[in-house]
C-alpha positions in Angstrom: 106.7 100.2 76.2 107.2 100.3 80.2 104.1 101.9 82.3 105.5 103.2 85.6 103.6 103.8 88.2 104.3 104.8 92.1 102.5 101.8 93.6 101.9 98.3 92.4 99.9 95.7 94.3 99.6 92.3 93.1 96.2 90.4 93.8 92.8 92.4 93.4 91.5 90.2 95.9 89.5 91.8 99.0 93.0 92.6 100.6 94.4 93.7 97.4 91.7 95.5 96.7 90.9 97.0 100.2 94.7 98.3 99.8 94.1 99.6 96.9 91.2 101.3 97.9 92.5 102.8 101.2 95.6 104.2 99.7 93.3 106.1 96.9 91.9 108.0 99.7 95.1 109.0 101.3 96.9 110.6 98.6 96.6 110.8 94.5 99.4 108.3 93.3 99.9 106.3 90.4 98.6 103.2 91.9 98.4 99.3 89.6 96.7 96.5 91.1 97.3 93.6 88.9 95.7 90.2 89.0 96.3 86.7 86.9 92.9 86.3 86.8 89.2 88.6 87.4 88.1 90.0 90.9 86.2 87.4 92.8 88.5 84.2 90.9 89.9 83.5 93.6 89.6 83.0 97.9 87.7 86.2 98.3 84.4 85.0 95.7 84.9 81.3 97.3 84.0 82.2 101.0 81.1 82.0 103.7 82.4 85.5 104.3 82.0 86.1 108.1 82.9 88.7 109.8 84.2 86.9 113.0 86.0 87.9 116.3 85.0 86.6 119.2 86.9 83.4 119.4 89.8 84.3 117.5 93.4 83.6 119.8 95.3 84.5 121.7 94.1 87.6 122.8 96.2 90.2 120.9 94.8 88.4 117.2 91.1 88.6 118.8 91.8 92.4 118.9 93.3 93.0 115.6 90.1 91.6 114.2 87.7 93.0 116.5 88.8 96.7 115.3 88.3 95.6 111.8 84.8 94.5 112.8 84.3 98.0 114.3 85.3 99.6 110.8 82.8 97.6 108.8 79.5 100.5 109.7 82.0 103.6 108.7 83.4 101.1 105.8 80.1 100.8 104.3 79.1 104.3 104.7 82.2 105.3 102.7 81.9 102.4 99.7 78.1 101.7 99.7 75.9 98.4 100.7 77.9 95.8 101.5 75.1 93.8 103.0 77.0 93.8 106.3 74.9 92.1 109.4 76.6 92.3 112.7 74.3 89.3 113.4 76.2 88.5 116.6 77.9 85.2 116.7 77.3 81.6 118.5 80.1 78.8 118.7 78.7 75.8 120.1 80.2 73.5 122.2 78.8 70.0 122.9 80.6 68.9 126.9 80.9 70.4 129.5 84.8 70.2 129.2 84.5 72.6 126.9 82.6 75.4 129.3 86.1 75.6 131.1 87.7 76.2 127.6 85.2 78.9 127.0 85.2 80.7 130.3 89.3 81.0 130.2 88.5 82.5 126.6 85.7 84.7 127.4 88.5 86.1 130.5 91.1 86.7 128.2 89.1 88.1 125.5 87.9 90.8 128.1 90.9 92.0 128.8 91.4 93.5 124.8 87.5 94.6 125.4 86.0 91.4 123.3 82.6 91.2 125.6 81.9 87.2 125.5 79.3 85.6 126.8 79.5 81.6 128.2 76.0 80.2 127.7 74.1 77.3 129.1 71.9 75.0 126.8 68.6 77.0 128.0 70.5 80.2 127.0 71.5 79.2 124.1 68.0 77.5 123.1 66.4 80.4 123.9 68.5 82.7 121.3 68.6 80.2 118.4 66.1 77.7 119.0 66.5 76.0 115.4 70.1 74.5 117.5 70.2 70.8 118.8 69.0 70.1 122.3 72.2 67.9 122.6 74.4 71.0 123.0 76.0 71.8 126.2 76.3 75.3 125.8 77.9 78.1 123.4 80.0 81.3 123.8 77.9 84.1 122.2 79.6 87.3 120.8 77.4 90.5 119.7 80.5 92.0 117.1 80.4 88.9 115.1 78.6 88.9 111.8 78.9 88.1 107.9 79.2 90.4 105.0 78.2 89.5 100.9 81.9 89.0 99.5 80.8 90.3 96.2 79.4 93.6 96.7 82.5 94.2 99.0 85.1 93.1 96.4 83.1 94.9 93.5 82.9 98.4 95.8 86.4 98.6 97.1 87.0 98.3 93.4 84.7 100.7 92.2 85.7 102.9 94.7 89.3 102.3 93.7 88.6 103.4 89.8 86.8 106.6 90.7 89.9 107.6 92.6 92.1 107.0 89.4 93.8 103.8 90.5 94.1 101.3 87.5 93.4 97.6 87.2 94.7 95.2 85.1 93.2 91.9 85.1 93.9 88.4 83.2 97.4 89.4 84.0 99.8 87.1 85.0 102.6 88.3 86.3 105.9 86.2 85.4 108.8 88.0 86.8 109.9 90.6 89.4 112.9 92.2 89.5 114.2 94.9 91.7 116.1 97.8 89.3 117.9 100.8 91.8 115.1 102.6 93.3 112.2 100.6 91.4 110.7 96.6 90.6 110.6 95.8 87.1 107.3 93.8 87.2 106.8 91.7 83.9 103.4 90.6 83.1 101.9 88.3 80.3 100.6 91.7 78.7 103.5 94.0 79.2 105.7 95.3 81.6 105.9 98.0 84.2 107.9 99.8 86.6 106.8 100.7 90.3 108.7 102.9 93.6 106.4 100.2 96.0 105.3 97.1 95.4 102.9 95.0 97.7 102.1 91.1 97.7 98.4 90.5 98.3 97.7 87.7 96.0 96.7 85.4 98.0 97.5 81.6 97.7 99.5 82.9 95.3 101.8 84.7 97.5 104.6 82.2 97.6 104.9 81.7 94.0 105.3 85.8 93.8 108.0 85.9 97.0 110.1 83.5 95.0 110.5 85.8 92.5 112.5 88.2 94.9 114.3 85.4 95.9 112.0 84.9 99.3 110.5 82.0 100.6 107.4 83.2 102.4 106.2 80.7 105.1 102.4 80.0 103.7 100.1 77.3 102.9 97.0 76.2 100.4 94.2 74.9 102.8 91.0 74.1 100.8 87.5 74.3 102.6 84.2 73.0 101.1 81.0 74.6 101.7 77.4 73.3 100.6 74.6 75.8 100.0 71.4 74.9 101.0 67.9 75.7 98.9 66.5 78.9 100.0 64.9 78.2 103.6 62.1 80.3 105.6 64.4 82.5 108.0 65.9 79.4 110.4 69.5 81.2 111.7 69.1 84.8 113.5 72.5 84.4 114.0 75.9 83.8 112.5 76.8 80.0 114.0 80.3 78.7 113.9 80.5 76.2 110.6 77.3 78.4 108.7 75.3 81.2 108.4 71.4 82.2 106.6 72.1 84.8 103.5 69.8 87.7 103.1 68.4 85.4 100.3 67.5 82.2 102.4 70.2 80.2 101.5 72.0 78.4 104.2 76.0 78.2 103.6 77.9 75.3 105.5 81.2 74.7 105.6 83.9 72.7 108.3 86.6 71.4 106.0 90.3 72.3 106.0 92.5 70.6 103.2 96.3 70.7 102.6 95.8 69.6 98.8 97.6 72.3 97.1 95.6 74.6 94.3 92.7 72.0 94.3 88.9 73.9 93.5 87.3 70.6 93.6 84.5 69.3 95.9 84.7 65.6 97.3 82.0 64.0 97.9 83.3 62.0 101.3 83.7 65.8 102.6 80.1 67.2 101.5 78.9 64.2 103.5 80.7 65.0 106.6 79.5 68.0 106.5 76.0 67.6 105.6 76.0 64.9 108.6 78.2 67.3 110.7 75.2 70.4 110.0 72.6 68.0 110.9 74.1 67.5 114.6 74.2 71.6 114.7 70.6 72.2 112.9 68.7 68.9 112.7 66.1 71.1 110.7 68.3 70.6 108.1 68.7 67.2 107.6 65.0 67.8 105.8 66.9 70.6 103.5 68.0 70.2 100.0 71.6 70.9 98.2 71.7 72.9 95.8 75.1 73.5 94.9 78.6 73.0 96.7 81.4 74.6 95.8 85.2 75.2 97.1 87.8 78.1 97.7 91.6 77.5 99.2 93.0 80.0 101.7 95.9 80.6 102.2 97.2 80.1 105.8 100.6 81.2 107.3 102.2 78.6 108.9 101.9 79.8 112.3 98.5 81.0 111.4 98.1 84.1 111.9 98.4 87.4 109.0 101.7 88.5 108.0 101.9 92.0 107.4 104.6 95.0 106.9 107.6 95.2 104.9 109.8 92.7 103.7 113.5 92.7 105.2 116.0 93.0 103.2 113.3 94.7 100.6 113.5 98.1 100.4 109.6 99.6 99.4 108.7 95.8 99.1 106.0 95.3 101.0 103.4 92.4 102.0 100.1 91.5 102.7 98.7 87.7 103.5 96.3 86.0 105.9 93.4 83.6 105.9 91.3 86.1 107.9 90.9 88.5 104.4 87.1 89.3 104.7 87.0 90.3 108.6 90.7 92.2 108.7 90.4 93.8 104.8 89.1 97.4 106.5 92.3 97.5 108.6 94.5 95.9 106.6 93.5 98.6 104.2 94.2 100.9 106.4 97.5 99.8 108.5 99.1 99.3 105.3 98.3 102.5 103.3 99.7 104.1 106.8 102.9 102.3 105.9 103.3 103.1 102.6 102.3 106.8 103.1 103.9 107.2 106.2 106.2 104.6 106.9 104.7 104.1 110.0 101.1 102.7 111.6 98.5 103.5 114.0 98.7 100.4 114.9 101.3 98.5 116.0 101.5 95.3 113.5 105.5 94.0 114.3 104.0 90.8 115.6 102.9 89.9 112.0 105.9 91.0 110.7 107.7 88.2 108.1 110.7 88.1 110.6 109.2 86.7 113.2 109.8 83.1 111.1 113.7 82.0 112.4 114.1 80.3 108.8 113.3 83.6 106.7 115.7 84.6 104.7 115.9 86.8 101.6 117.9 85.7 98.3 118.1 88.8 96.8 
């Protein structure tokens, strides 16, 4: 028996999700999100989950995520607690070769309306004192801030199911094709039918664009993060490499691996990381580990999202970036736009997946 359904988005992730979500407020359709696996499986449960602008570039990307910032109050008044902080955010810099770097930012970030602030090593001392003394200085940001990954995930969700969308999880899908005016979408359970059909899954996205016959232009990069024992309250604010949960815990992480679909911590990285948190917090050098643990993003090769329809695909439609937990509010929102609408408040042709010369659809 085929289900058919208006909308299908693959990955329940917090893009998927946020999608998902958004779209349920718009208009009552038949929506599907399906995932190979449960919410949280994957990049969005494996995350420091920061809510960052500030120093995000060039200019035009800064702004993209600083409106998603801005949605996070009215976000959580709409889903419930997230646990969102708009801590403010510091991003040390240790010469002073690096105070020209972050006075050209903080220029060119005004110009969108990201307010930055260059400070010296008093300035800085004097907002987060717990920082090393060796620091030259820090550009300091009052929009940036962190957010708990899994009461976002969960209440998109939640949100999601009261407005009738379904889920279907544990799902793998293994085959896509496109049929007239619909995609046959087959699944280890069964298969379905959909009008539009989004990508959002995430480090999984390539796998899922070859199925159409596309080769979307994305990588795995794997990041490790150590968790610290619950500490007396040490970080006021969210600090470039880690940030203090609401619970004590201190989360660190630096890394970026290309190692493909690899979940597993090293412990030559921890190390470098532990030493690398030291130089930042020498406080913590006297801290225990309690646990480390992985998640892989997935990056577009030019780095930055990639959002719209996919040429050559009509009602095909995609959503992938590294930046999930800051962007997901917008990106929730630009794309139901599309779908509904076939336009966006926004302009987002920049991120559009023809922008890459060697794209090319095979179908």
């Amino acid at each position: 028996m085929v289900d058919s359904y208006d909308i299908a988005i693959i990955g329940s992730g917090v893009i998927g999700a946020s999608i998902a979500y958004h779209l349920s407020e718009r208009m009552q359709k038949d929506i599907l999100v399906i995932d190979k696996g449960f919410p949280l499986s994957g990049t969005s449960g494996s995350t420091q989950a920061w809510v960052w602008v500030h120093n995000k570039t060039p200019s035009w990307y800064g702004e993209l995520s600083m409106y998603s910032a801005e949605l996070y109050p009215f976000l959580q008044r709409k889903i419930g607690d997230v646990e969102y902080r708009r801590t403010g955010g510091i991003a040390p810099f240790f010469s002073e070769e690096d105070r020209d770097k972050a006075l050209r930012l903080a220029e060119n970030q005004a110009k969108v309306g990201i307010k930055i602030k260059v400070l010296n090593r008093e300035e800085v001392l004097e907002k987060e004192p717990a920082l090393s003394p060796n620091i030259a200085g820090a550009t300091f940001s009052e929009i940036d801030g962190n957010v708990n990954p899994f009461r976002l995930v969960e209440l998109y969700i939640k949100a999601a199911k009261k407005n009738n969308v379904h889920f279907s999880f544990y799902n793998q899908v293994t085959e896509i094709q496109k049929e007239k005016d619909k995609f046959k979408i087959k699944t280890e359970k069964k298969a379905v039918t959909a009008k539009q059909l989004v990508l959002a899954g995430g480090p999984w996205t390539k796998e899922l664009g070859a199925y159409l016959g596309i080769d979307i232009p994305v990588k795995q990069v794997r990041g490790q993060i150590l968790v610290t024992e619950p500490l007396a309250p040490l970080l006021k604010y969210t600090i470039g490499g880690m940030r203090q949960a609401n619970n004590g815990e201190i989360l660190i992480g630096y890394s970026k691996e290309e190692v493909g679909y690899d979940r597993r911590t090293t412990l030559d990285v921890i190390q470098d990381t532990a030493r690398m948190a030291a130089e930042y917090v020498p406080d913590l050098a006297k801290a225990n580990v309690v646990r480390c643990f992985s998640g892989v993003r997935v990056v577009p090769e030019d780095g930055f999202p990639i959002l719209g329809d996919i040429p050559g695909i009509k009602n095909a439609y995609i959503a992938v970036m590294h930046s999930g937990i800051t962007l997901s509010p917008l990106v929730g929102t630009l794309m139901a736009e599309l779908l509904m609408d076939e336009e966006t408040s926004l302009p987002i042709n920049r991120y559009s997946l023809k922008r890459f010369t060697n794209f090319t659809t095979g179908g």
